[in-house]
C-alpha positions as CSV (number, residue, x, y, z in Angstrom):
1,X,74.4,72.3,-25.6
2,X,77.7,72.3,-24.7
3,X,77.2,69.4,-22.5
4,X,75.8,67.3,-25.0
5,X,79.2,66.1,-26.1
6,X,80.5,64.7,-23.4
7,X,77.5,63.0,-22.7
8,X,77.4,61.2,-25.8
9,X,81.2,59.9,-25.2
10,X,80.6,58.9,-21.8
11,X,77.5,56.7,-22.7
12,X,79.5,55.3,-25.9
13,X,82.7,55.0,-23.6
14,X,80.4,52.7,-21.4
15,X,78.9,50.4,-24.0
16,X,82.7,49.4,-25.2
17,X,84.0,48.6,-21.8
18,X,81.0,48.1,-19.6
19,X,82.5,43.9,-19.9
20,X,85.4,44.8,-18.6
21,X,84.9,47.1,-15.3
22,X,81.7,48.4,-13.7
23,X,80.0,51.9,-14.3
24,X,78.5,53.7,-11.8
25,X,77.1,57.1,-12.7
26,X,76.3,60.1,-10.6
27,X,74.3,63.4,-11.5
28,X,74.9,66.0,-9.4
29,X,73.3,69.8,-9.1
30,X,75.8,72.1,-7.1
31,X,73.9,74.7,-6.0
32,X,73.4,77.1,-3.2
33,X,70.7,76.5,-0.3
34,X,69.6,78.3,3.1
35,X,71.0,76.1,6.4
36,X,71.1,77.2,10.3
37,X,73.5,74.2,11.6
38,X,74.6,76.6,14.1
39,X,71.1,78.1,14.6
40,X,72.2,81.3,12.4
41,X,70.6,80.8,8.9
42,X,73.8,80.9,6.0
43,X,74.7,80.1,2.6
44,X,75.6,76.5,2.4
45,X,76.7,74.7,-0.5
46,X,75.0,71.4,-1.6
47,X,74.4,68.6,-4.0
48,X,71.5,67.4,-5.3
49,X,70.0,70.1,-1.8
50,X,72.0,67.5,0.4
51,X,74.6,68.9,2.6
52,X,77.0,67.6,3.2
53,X,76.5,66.0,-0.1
54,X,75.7,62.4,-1.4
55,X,78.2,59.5,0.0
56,X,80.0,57.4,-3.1
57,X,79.7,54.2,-3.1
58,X,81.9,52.1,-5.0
59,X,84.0,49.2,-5.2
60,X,87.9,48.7,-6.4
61,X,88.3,49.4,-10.6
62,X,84.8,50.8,-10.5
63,X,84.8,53.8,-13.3
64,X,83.1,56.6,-12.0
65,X,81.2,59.4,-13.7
66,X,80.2,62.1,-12.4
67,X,78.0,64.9,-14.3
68,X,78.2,68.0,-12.2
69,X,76.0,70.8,-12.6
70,X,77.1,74.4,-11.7
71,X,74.3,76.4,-10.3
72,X,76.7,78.1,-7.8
73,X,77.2,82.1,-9.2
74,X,80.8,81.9,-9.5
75,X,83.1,78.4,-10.9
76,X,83.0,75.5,-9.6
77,X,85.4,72.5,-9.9
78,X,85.6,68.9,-7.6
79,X,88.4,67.1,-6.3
80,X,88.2,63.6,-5.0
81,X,91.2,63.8,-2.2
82,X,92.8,60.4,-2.2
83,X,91.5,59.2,-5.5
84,X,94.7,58.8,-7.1
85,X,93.1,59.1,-10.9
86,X,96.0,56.8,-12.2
87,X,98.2,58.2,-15.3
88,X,94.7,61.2,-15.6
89,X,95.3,64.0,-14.3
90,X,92.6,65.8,-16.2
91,X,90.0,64.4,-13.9
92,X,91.8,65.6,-10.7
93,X,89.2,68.7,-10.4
94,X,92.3,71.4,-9.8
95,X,93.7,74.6,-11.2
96,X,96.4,73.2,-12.8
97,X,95.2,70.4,-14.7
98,X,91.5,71.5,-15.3
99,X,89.6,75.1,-16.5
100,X,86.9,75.5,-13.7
101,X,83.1,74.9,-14.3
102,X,81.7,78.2,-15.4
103,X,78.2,78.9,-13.6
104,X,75.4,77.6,-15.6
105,X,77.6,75.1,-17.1
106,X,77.5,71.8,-16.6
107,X,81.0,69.2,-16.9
108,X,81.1,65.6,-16.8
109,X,84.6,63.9,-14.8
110,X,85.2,60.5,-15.9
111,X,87.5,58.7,-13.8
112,X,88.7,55.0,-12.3
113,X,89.6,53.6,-8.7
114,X,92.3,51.8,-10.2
115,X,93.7,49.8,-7.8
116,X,92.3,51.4,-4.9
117,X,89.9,50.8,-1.8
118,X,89.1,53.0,1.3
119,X,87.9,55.8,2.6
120,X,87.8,59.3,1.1
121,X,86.1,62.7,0.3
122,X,85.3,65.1,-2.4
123,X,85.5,69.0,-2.2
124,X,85.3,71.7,-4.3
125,X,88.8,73.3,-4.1
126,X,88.3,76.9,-5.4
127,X,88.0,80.0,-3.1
128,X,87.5,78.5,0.2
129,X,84.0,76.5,-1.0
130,X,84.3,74.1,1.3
131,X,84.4,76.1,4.2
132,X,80.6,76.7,2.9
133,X,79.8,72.7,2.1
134,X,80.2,70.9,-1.0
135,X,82.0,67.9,0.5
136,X,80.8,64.3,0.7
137,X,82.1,60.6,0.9
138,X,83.9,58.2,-1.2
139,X,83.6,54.9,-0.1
140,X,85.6,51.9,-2.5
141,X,84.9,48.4,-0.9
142,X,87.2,45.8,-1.6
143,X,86.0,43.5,-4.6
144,X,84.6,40.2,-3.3
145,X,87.8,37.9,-3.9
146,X,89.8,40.0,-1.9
147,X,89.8,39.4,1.8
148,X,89.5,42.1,4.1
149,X,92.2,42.2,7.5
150,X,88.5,41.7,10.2
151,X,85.4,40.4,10.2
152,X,82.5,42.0,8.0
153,X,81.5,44.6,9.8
154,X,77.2,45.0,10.7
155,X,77.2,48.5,9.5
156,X,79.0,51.4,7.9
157,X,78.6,55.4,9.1
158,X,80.5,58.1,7.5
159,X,81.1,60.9,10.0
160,X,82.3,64.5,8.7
161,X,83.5,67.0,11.3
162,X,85.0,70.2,11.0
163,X,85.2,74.0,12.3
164,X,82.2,76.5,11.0
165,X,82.1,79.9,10.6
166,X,78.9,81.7,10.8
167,X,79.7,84.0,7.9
168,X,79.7,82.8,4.1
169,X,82.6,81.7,2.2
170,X,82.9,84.4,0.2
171,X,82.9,86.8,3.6
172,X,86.3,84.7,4.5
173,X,87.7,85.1,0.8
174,X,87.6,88.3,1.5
175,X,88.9,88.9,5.2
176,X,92.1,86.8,4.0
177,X,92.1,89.1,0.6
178,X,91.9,91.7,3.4
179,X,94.9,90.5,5.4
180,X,93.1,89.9,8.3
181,X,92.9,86.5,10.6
182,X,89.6,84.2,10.4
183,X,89.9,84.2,14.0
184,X,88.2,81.1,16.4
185,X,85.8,79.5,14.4
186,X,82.2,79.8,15.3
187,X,81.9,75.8,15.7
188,X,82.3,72.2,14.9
189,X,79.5,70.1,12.6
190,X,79.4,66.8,12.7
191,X,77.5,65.5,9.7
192,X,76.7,68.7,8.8
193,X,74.7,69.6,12.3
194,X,75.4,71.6,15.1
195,X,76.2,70.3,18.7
196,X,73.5,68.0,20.6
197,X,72.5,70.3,23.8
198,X,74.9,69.2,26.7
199,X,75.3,72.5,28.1
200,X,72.5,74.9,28.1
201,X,74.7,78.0,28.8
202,X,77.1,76.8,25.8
203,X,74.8,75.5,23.3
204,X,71.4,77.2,22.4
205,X,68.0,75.8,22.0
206,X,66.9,75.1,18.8
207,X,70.1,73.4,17.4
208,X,69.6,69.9,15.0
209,X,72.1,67.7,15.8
210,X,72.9,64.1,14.5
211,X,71.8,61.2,16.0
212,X,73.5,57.6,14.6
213,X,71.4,54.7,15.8
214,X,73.3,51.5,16.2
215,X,71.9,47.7,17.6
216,X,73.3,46.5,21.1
217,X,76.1,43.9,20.3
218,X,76.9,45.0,16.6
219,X,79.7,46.3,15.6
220,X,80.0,49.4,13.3
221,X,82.8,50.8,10.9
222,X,82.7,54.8,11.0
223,X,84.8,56.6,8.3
224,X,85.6,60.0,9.8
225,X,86.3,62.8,7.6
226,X,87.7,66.2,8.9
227,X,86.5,68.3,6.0
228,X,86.9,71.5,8.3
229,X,88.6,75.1,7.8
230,X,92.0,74.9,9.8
231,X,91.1,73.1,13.0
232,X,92.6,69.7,14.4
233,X,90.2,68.0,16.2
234,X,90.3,65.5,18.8
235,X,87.8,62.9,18.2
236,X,86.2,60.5,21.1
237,X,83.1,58.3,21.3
238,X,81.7,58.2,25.6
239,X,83.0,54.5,27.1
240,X,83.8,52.8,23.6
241,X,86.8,52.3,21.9
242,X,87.9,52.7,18.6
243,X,89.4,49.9,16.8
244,X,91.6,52.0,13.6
245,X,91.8,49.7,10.6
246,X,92.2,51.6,7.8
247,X,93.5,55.4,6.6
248,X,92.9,57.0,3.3
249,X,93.6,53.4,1.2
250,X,95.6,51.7,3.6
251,X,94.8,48.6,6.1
252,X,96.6,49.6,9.4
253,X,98.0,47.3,12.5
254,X,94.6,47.5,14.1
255,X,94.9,49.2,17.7
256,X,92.6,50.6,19.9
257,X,91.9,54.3,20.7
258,X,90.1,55.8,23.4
259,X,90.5,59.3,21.3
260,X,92.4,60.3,18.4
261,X,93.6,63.4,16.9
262,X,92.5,63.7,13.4
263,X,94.0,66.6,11.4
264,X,92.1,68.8,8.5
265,X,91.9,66.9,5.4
266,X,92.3,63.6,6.7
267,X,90.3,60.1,7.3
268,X,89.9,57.3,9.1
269,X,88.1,53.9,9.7
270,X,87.8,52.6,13.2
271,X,85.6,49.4,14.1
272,X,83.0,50.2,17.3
273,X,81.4,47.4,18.9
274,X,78.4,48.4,20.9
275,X,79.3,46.4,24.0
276,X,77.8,49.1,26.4
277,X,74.8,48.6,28.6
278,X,72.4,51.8,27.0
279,X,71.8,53.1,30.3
280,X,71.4,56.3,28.3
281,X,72.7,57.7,24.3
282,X,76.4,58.4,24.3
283,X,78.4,61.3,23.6
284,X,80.4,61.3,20.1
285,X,83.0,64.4,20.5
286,X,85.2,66.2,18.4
287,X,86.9,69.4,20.0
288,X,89.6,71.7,19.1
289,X,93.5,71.1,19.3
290,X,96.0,72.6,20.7
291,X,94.1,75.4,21.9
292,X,92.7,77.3,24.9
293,X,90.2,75.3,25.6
294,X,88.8,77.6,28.3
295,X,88.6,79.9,25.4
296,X,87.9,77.2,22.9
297,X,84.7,75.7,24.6
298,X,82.5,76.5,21.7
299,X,84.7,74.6,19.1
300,X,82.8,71.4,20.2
301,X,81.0,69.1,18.0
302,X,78.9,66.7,19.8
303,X,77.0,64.4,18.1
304,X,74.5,60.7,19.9
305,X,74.7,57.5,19.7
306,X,71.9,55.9,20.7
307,X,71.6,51.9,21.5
308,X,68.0,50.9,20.0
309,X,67.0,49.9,24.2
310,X,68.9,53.0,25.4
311,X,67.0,53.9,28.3
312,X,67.1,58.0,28.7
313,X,69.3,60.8,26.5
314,X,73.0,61.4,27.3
315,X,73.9,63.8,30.4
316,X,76.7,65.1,32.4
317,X,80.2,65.8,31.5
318,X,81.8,65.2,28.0
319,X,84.3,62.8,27.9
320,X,87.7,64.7,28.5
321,X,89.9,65.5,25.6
322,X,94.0,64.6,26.0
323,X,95.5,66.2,28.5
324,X,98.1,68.3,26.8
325,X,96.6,71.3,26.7
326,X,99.7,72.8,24.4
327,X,101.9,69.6,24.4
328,X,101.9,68.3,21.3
329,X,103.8,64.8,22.0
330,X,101.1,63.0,22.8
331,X,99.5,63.7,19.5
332,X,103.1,63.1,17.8
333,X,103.2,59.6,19.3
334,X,99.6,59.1,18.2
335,X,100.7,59.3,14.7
336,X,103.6,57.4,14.9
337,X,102.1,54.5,16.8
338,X,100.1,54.5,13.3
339,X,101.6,51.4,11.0
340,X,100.9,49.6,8.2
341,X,99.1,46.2,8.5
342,X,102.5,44.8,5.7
343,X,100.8,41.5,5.4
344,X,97.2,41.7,4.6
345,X,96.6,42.6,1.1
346,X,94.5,45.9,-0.1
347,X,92.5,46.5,-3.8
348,X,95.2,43.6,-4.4
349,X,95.9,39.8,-3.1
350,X,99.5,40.5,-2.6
351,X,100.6,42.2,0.4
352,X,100.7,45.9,1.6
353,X,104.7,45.1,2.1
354,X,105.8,43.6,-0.8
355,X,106.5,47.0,-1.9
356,X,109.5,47.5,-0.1
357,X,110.0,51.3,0.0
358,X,112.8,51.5,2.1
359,X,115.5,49.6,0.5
360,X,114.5,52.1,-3.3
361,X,117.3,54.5,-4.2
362,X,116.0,58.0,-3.8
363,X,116.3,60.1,-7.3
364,X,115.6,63.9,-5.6
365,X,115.3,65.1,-2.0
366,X,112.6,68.3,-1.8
367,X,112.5,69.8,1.4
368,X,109.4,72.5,1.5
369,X,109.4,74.6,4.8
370,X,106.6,77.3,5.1
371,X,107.0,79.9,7.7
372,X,104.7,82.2,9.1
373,X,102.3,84.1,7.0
374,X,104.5,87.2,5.3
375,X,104.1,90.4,3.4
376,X,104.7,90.3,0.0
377,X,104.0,93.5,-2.8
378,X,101.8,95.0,0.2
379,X,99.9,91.5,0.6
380,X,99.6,89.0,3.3
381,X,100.5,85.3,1.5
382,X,101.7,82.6,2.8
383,X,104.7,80.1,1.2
384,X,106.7,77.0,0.9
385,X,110.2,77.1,0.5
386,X,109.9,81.1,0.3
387,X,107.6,80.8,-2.8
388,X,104.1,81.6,-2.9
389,X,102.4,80.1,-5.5
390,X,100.4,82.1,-8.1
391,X,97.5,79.7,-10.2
392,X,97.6,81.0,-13.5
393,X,94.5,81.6,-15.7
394,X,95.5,78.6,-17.9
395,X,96.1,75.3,-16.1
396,X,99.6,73.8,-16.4
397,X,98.5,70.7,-18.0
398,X,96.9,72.4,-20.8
399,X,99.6,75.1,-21.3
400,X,101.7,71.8,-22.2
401,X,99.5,70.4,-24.2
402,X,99.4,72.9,-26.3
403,X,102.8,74.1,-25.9
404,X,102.1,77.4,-24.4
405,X,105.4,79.2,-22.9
406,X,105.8,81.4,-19.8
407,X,102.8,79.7,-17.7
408,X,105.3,78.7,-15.1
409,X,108.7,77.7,-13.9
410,X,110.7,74.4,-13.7
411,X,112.7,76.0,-11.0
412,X,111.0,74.7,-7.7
413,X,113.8,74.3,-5.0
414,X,114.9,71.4,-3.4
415,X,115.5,73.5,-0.3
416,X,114.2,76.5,0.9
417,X,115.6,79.6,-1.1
418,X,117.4,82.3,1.0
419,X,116.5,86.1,0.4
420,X,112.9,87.8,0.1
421,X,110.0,85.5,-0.3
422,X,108.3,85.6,-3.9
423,X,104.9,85.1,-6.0
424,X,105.4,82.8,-8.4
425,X,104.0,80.0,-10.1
426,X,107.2,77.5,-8.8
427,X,106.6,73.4,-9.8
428,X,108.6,70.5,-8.9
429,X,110.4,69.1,-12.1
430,X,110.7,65.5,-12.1
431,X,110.3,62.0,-14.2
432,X,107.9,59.6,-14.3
433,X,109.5,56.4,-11.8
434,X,111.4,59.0,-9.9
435,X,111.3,58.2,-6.3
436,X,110.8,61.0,-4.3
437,X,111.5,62.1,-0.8
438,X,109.8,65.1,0.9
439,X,110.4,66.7,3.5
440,X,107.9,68.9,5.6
441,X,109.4,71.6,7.6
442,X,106.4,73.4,9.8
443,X,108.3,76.4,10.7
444,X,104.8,78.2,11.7
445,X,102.9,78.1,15.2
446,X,99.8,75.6,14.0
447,X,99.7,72.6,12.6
448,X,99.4,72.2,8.6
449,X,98.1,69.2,6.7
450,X,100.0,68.0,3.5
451,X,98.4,66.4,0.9
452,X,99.5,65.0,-2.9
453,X,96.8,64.6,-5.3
454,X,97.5,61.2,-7.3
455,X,100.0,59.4,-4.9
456,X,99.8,57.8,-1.6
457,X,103.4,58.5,-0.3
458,X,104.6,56.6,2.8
459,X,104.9,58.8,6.2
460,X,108.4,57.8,7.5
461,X,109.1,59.9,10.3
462,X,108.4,63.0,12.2
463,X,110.0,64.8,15.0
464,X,110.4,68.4,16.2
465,X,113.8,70.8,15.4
466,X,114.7,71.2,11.8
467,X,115.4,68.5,9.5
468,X,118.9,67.6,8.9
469,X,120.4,65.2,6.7
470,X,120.8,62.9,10.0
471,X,117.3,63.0,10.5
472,X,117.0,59.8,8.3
473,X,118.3,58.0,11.1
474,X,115.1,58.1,12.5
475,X,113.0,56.8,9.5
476,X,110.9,53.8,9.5
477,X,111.4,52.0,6.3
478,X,109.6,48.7,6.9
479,X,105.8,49.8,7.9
480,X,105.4,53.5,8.0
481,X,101.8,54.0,6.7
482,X,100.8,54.7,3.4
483,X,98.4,58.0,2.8
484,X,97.8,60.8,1.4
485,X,97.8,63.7,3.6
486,X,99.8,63.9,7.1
487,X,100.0,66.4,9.8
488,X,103.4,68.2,10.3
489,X,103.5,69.5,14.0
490,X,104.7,73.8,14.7
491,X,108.3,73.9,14.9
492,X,108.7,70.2,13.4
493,X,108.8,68.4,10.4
494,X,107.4,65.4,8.5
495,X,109.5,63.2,5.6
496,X,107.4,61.0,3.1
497,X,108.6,58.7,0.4
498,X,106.8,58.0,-3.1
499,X,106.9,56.7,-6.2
500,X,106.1,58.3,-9.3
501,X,104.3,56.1,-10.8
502,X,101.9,58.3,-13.0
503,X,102.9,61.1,-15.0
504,X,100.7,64.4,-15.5
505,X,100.6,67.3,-13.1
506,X,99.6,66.6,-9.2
507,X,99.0,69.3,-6.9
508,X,101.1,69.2,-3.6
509,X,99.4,71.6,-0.9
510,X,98.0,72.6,2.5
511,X,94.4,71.1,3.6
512,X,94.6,73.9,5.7
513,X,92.3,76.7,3.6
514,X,93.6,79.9,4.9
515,X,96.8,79.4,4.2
516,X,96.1,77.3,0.8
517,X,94.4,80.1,-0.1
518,X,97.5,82.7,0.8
519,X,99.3,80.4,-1.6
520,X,100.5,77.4,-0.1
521,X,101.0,74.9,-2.5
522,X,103.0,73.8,-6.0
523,X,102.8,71.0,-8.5
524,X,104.7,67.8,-9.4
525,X,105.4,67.9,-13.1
526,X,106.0,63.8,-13.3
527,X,106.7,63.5,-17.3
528,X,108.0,60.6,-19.1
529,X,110.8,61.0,-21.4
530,X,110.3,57.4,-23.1
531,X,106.7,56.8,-23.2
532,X,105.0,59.6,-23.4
533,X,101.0,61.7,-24.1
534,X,98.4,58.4,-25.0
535,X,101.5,55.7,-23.8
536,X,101.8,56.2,-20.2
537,X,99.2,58.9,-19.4
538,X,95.5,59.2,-20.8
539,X,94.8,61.5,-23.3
540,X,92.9,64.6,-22.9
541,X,89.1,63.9,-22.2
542,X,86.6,65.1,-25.3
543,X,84.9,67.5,-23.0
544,X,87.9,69.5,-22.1
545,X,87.1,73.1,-21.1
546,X,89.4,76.1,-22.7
547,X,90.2,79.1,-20.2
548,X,93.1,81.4,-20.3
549,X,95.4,81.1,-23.1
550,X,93.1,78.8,-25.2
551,X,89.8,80.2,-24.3
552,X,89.0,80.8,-28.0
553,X,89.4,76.9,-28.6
554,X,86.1,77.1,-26.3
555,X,84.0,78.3,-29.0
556,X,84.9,75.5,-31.6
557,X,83.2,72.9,-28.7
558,X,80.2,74.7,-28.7
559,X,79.8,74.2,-32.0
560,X,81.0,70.5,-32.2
561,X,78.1,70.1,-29.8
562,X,75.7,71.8,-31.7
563,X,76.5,69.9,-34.8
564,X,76.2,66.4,-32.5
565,X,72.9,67.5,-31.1
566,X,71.5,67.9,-34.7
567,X,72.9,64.6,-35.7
């Protein structure tokens, strides 16, 4: 019953604006199911019983709905990384702006691509789920009067890889609530699938792998997705190359790759033409980073790509990874060989630079530095700037809706504190067209991903050393590329501009899940001191679910949905 509501303002939200942007509707079942990608049956999580789950398939200033159904046995919310939910955070699917999905409930999100095309994903962001599943795509095309930077491609593949454990989700919860490491992960999926059988000492019988069929002399855009655990991965298709176009909602200087490094949390688009001769399938690889690969060997996903007049399977030797073993230049120049195409339009006929980023007055400087993981009130956590953050019971957003004190602090740093670290629950104060600059300091020994929910921000530079005020020199302010979650290299750093263009709460964090989960992340508070709740940012959806502080609100819902039903 409690569901009812929403329902009804969704379908009458649709017959007042269906004239002026498209609907597309989803209904989704979250639930559990029994999977062996790695020949070890587990505990997967899936949508609809598809893992990974349904791809999202949309098109710029589509509005999206999305009825989720929790039939996992503990909450359950969504988050649709790179969807930049425009002036709404309540549809963001986090802690901070939204009361998870109990189980047996079912919530509706209700949200608009404004403005936006690309390639994305969606997660569930609570206690380590997606190391279990619960990921899928999220396609936006470009709208037909806008033209796209290359020529329509013959067809589209979304690829997810990542790291796997073995053991369930919950069993990693609670070796991280124990203080100990996850340790080398048990493998790499591609699609959801374990590795095709190139070595039959490494790789047992039995295991399904995927297979992507393609057309001799087509060419194909994959969307690659790393929607692993903690692992960077090195990704490489056997004799082709990789044409990058696009990352996360922007149209890059097209380049060719023979491999690339793609880091957790973040996505691609590369153009393959299938100019080979099919002598047999092809290898499609994605192997660990920055490891021992001796060691490593098992952290392979490898995945086929079979010509329709291939003539035999693939055999032999994988195609070799980078050679820099520990040397993590080559990677660093990767990314900054990485620009933005400045004049091809996007979601919009004007071009990518017309925004000119670099010649904006900066209004605050954040630098967030996280260090290795520490002890703190006889638990291991992890922090940024020397604060670990703390999720309260009742999200941020809602605590200021309804004016509830002591939730958290305005009192963020802008540079690391000195003394003991702390648990807290720390957020960035600042004001809606504030222009931001951040800067990543990677003071551990792996690489961490950083991603903002609701912004792209522009990646401007990166180098190893500490940042220093001098640093700046460095900075590309013409065509850095515009994204929403970059790598930041051990014992380096990472500075990104943005514009805060959309006021609500947005969560700044690690994709990393260990050590998001040991607390490394805070929010932007972006408020706007002239405009203001229903001006500048969306109202509070119907449907809102009461936790924490306003749980008892929760009960007056259940009754407005009662009352509707009988109507």
């Amino acid at each position: 019953m409690a569901a009812l509501a929403p329902l009804l303002a969704v379908a009458f939200l649709a017959a007042i604006t269906q004239a002026a942007d498209p609907f597309a509707f989803f209904d989704w079942d979250v639930s559990y199911i029994t999977s062996s990608p790695l020949g070890v049956p587990q505990q997967v999580i899936a949508i609809n019983k598809q893992f990974p789950g349904p791809i999202m398939n949309v098109t710029t200033n589509y509005n999206v709905v999305v009825n989720v159904l929790n039939s996992l046995d503990e909450p359950l919310l969504i988050t649709w990384d790179g969807i930049q939910q425009r002036k709404n955070c309540w549809q963001d699917g986090v802690l901070g702006t939204t009361c998870p999905i109990p189980p047996g409930w079912n919530w509706t999100y209700n949200f608009q691509v404004k403005d936006q095309i690309g390639s994305f994903f969606y997660f569930p962001p609570l206690g380590m789920q997606r190391a279990a599943g619960g990921f899928g795509g999220i396609t936006v095309n470009n709208r037909a009067v806008i033209s796209v930077p290359f020529d329509t491609p013959d067809g589209d593949i979304t690829l997810f890889v990542g790291d796997w454990y073995k053991m369930n989700h919950t069993h990693l919860r609670k070796m991280l609530d124990d203080g100990k490491e996850l340790g080398m992960p048990d493998g790499v999926l591609m699609n959801g699938k374990g590795p095709y059988r190139y070595n039959d000492s490494l790789v047992p019988d039995g295991i399904e792998h995927e297979t992507i069929k393609v057309e001799p002399g087509k060419t194909y855009r994959f969307r690659v997705h790393n929607v692993g655990v903690s692992t960077s991965l090195n990704l490489r298709i056997q004799n082709h190359n990789m044409a990058l176009v696009e990352t996360e909602g922007s149209y890059t200087m097209k380049q060719n790759f023979t491999n690339l490094d793609i880091h957790v949390g973040q996505s691609y688009s590369f153009l393959v033409t299938m100019d080979q001769n099919a002598s047999s399938d092809y290898y499609i690889v994605a192997s660990a980073r920055f490891v021992n690969e001796s060691l490593w060997t098992r952290v392979t996903g490898v995945a086929i790509l079979q010509y329709s007049n291939s003539k035999g399977k693939a055999s032999g030797p994988l195609p070799d990874p980078p050679n820099d073993e520990y040397d993590k230049t080559f990677s660093m120049n990767q990314a900054r060989s990485i620009r933005m195409n400045v004049s091809t339009g996007a979601a919009r006929p004007n071009p990518q630079g017309s925004f000119h980023y670099g010649s904006i007055n900066v209004s605050q400087v954040y630098k967030l530095r996280n260090e290795p993981p520490v002890i703190i009130n006889g638990k291991k956590r992890t922090t940024l700037s020397g604060i670990s953050y703390s999720p309260p019971d009742t999200p941020l957003r809602l605590a200021d809706l309804y004016d509830k004190k002591d939730v958290y602090t305005l009192d963020f740093p802008t540079m690391p504190i000195d003394g003991p670290p702390v648990i807290r629950t720390s957020v960035i104060n600042s004001t809606y067209k504030n222009f931001l600059e951040i800067v990543f300091q990677n003071n551990d020994t792996t690489v961490q991903t950083y991603h903002i929910d609701g912004y792209a921000f522009w990646v401007v530079g990166m180098d190893y050393g500490e940042w220093t005020e001098n640093s700046r020199g460095t900075y590309n302010k013409w065509d850095g590329v515009s994204r929403c979650t970059t790598q930041v290299f051990p014992g380096a750093w990472t500075a990104v501009m943005l514009s805060l263009d959309s006021p609500g709460f947005w969560n700044v964090r690690t994709e990393n899940l260990d050590t998001w989960y040991l607390g490394q992340e805070t929010y932007i508070r972006v408020v706007d001191p002239n405009g203001g709740y229903n001006v500048t940012e969306m109202v509070a959806p119907d449907n809102m679910l009461y936790c924490g502080l306003l749980k008892d609100k929760q009960k007056y819902d259940i009754c407005l949905s009662y009352v509707l039903m009988l109507l």
